[in-house]
C-alpha positions, 0 to 999 in steps of 0.5 A: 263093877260090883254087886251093890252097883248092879244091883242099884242100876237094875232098881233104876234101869226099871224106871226108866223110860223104854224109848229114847224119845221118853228117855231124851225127854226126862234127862232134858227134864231133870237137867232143866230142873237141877239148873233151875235150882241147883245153880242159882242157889250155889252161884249166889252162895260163891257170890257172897263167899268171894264178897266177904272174902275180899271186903278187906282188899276194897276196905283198904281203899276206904282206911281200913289200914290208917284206922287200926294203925296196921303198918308194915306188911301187917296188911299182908299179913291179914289177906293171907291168914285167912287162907291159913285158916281156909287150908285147914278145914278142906280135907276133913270137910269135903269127907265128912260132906259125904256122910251129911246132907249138904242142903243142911252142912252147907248153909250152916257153914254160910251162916256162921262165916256171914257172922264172923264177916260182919263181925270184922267191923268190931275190930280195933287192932292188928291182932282182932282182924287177924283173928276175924280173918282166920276164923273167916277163912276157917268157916269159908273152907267147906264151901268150895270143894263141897259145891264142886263135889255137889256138882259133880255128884249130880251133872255128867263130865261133859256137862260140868265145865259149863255148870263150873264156870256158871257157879264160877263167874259168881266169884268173879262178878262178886269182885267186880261187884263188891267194888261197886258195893264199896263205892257206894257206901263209900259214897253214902253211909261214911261216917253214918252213926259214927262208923266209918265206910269199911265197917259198913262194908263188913256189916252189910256184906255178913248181914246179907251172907247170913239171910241167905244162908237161911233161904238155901236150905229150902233149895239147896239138894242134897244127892241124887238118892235122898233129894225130896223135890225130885220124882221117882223117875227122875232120881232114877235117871239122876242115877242111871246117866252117872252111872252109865259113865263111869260104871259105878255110882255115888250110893255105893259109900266106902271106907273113908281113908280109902277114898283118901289114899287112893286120891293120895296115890293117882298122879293125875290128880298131883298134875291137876293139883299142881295147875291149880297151885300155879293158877292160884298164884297168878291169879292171887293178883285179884287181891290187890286190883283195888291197890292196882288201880289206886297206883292210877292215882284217881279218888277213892269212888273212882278207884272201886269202880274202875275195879269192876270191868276186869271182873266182868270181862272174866266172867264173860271169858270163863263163860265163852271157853267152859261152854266151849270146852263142853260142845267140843268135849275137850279141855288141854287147848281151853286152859293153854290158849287163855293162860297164854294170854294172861302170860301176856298180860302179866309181861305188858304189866311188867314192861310198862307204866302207862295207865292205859297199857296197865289197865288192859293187862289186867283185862288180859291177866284176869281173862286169861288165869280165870277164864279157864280156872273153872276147867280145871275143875271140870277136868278133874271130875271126869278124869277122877270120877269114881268112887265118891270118897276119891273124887271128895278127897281129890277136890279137897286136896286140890284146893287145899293145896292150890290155895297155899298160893294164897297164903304166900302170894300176898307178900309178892305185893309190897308197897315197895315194889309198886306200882310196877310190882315187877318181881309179882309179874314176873312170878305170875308169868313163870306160874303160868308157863309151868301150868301150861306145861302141865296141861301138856303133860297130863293130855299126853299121859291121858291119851296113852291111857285111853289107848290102853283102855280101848285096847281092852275093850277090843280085847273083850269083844274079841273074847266075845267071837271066834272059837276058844282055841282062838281066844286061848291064843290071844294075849292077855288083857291090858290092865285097866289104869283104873280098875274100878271104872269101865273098859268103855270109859274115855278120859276128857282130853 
C-alpha cells in the first residue's frame, strides 16, 4: 500500500461515521442511491445498445435481404462486421475512459452510434449497410466495458453480480423486446410514406438512442471523487469500502501501459478472457432466434413475437443466479450449473426437429449461456481489482477478445444447414464444454492462491507476537500472488 493510498484513506476515514450503526446507515444510503440512478440509466443505455445492435436479425424477417438484393452469405457477412468494428475500439477506449468523465464520454458515444442506426434506413446495397454496420459496431464499442468499469468503480465484488445481471437483463429484455417492437411496426407503419417496415425500424430505434443519450447526461455519475450529487460523506464512505477490499483505491491513477501490461501478464484474466470467448460463441445463437423460429414456418408478426419468451425467460434466469451468486458469495458453481443446461438445450436442438422440442432448447440454451454471462463479469472484478488501468484494460481485453466470436459465428448459420443447424449446435455444445472446464480450472487455481495469501497473513500476525529470536526462526513470508493488493484479501470463488 502506498503513500498516496494512506493518505486518501486517512482524508476519508475522518468523515466517516464513528459508530457502526451510523456507518450501516450511510452505506445503506449511498448503496440506494447509486441503484436509484446509476442503474436505471446504464440499464436503458445496454437496452437501446442491443436494440440497435440487432435491428438487422429482426429486419431480415421484414425483407431487408429481397429489398437490397443481398445474396449469399452477404447476410452473414453484414452481422458479423459489425463486431470488426466493435473490436477496434475496446481497448483504447476503456484506457482513455479513465482519464474522461464517463457522464460526458459515454452518452456521446450513445448519441453518435443512435445516428449512425437511424442512418441504416438510407441503405441501398450491399456495401452501404456493410459500412452502417461497421461504423455501428465501431461507435457501440465504448459502451460495454466502460459501463462494466463504471460499475466496478463504484459497487464492492459481492454486490457486483447482482448489479451486472440488473445492467444485463437490459440486454436481454432489448431482444425480446425488439421483436415485439418489429411486429408492431411490421403490423403498423409497412409502407407508411413509402418506407418499408425494416426502415422504420432503424429510424425509430436510433431516434429514441439519440434522446436518450441527452438525458443520461444529467444522470449518469462519473467516480466516486468528482460525482457532484454525492455528499461529502457519501463519497468518503464511496471511497473508504472499496478501499477496505482491496487496499487501494481508484483515485490513485497510473501509468496507462502499465495498467495494460499487467493485465496482459496475469493468466487469470486469459482464463476468464477464454470463458467469455466460449460463451460468446454459444450464445451468438441470439443473432439468428428470428431465422430460428421462421424455420416454425408461422407469419411474419407471428414469427417477431414467439422470439420474445426465450428473451424474457433469460433474463429471469440471470437474475435468479446473479442474486444467488452474491448472497452466497461464490461464482464457479453459478456459471457450471446454467451452462450445463444450455449444453442441453444445444443437444435437444441437434437431435430433434419437432416444433415444440425445438422451441424449448432455445428457452434451455438462452437461459443457460446468459443466465450466467454476467457472472463472469462479476468475477472478474473481484479477481482483478486493482489498480484502476488493470482492471480497465482487463474488461476491454476481455470483451474484445470474447466478441471475436461474433465476427466468425455468424457464418456457423447458413441457410443450408437449416433448420437443424446441426454443425452451430454442436459448435455450441463443445464452446460450452470447454468453459465449463475453464470454470473448473480457474476455482482451483484461485484456491491455491487464497491458501498462499492466508498463509501470509498468519505469517504477519505471527511477526506481531512472541520474541524476535522467535520470529528470527520462522520462515520467510510467502510471496503475496498480487503484491499490490492486501494479505487480508480473498479471491471470490
Amino acid at each position: 500500500m502506498n503513500e498516496s493510498s494512506h493518505a486518501v484513506r486517512a482524508d476519508t476515514s475522518a468523515m466517516l461515521p464513528a459508530t457502526e450503526e451510523a456507518y450501516a446507515a450511510l452505506e445503506k444510503r449511498l448503496v440506494r442511491k447509486l441503484d436509484c440512478r446509476l442503474m436505471p440509466v446504464l440499464t436503458c443505455m445496454i437496452v437501446l445498445n442491443y436494440l440497435d445492435r440487432n435491428a438487422l436479425p429482426n429486419a431480415r424477417v421484414q425483407g431487408i435481404e429481397s429489398h437490397l438484393g443481398l445474396t449469399g452469405d452477404e447476410f452473414n457477412t453484414c452481422i458479423s462486421i459489425l463486431f470488426a468494428g466493435y473490436l477496434a475500439l475496446q481497448i483504447p477506449s476503456n484506457l482513455i475512459l479513465t482519464r474522461v468523465r464517463p457522464s460526458i464520454y459515454l452518452p456521446v458515444c450513445m448519441a453518435l452510434w443512435g445516428v449512425v442506426s437511424a442512418c441504416t434506413a438510407a441503405a441501398t446495397n450491399f456495401q452501404q449497410l456493410v459500412v452502417c454496420r461497421f461504423f455501428l459496431g465501431f461507435l457501440e464499442a465504448p459502451f460495454f466495458p466502460g459501463a462494466l468499469l463504471l460499475l466496478s468503480s463504484w459497487y464492492t465484488p459481492k454486490e457486483m453480480a447482482t448489479r451486472t445481471a440488473v445492467m444485463y437483463t437490459g440486454s436481454l429484455l432489448s431482444s425480446a423486446f425488439g421483436g415485439l417492437v418489429g411486429a408492431g411496426i411490421q403490423y403498423g407503419l409497412d409502407g407508411a410514406h413509402g418506407l418499408h417496415s425494416w426502415q422504420w425500424l432503424f429510424i425509430i430505434e436510433g431516434t429514441v438512442t439519440v434522446v436518450v443519450s441527452l438525458g443520461s447526461v444529467l444522470v449518469l455519475p462519473d467516480f466516486p471523487s468528482n460525482t457532484a450529487w454525492l455528499t461529502a460523506e457519501e463519497r468518503a464512505m464511496a471511497i473508504h469500502r472499496l478501499h477496505a477490499h482491496s487496499g487501494t483505491v481508484d483515485e490513485e491513477r497510473g501509468p496507462l501501459l502499465q495498467g495494460l501490461r499487467m493485465a496482459v501478464l496475469d493468466y487469470k484474466l486469459w482464463l476468464l478472457t477464454l470463458i467469455v470467448v466460449l460463451k460468446t460463441s454459444a450464445g451468438a445463437v441470439t443473432q439468428f432466434i428470428p431465422t430460428l423460429v421462421a424455420t416454425f414456418h408461422f407469419g411474419k408478426v407471428q414469427t417477431l413475437l414467439l422470439t420474445a419468451p426465450p428473451f424474457v425467460f433469460a433474463a429471469i434466469v440471470a437474475l435468479a443466479v446473479s442474486v444467488s451468486s452474491d448472497k452466497r458469495g461464490e461464482r464457479c458453481l453459478h456459471l457450471i450449473i446454467p451452462l450445463t443446461f444450455a449444453l442441453i438445450g444445444f443437444i435437444i436442438a441437434a437431435t430433434t426437429q419437432g416444433l415444440v422440442p425445438r422451441y424449448f432448447s432455445l428457452f434451455l440454451a438462452l437461459g443457460g449461456v446468459y443466465g450466467c454471462y454476467d457472472i463472469t463479469y462479476a468475477w472478474m472484478s473481484s479477481t482483478i481489482p486493482r489498480p484502476l488501468e488493470k482492471r480497465s484494460s482487463a474488461f476491454a481485453i476481455a470483451n474484445m477478445v470474447g466478441n471475436i466470436a461474433q465476427v466468425y459465428s455468424p457464418y456457423m448459420y447458413p441457410k443450408s444447414s437449416g433448420p437443424r443447424y446441426l454443425p452451430a449446435m454442436i459448435a455450441n455444445s463443445g464452446a460450452v464444454i470447454l468453459s465449463i472446464a475453464c470454470c473448473a480450472t480457474l476455482y482451483y487455481s484461485l484456491r491455491r492462491e487464497n491458501k498462499i495469501l492466508e498463509a501470509a497473513q498468519m505469517h504477519r500476525n505471527d511477526d506481531g507476537d512472541g520474541d524476535s529470536d522467535t520470529n528470527k526462526n520462522r520462515p520467510q513470508e510467502p510471496e503475496l500472488p498480487v503484491p499490490a493488493l492486501d494479505s487480508s484479501f480473498r479471491y471470490i470463488l
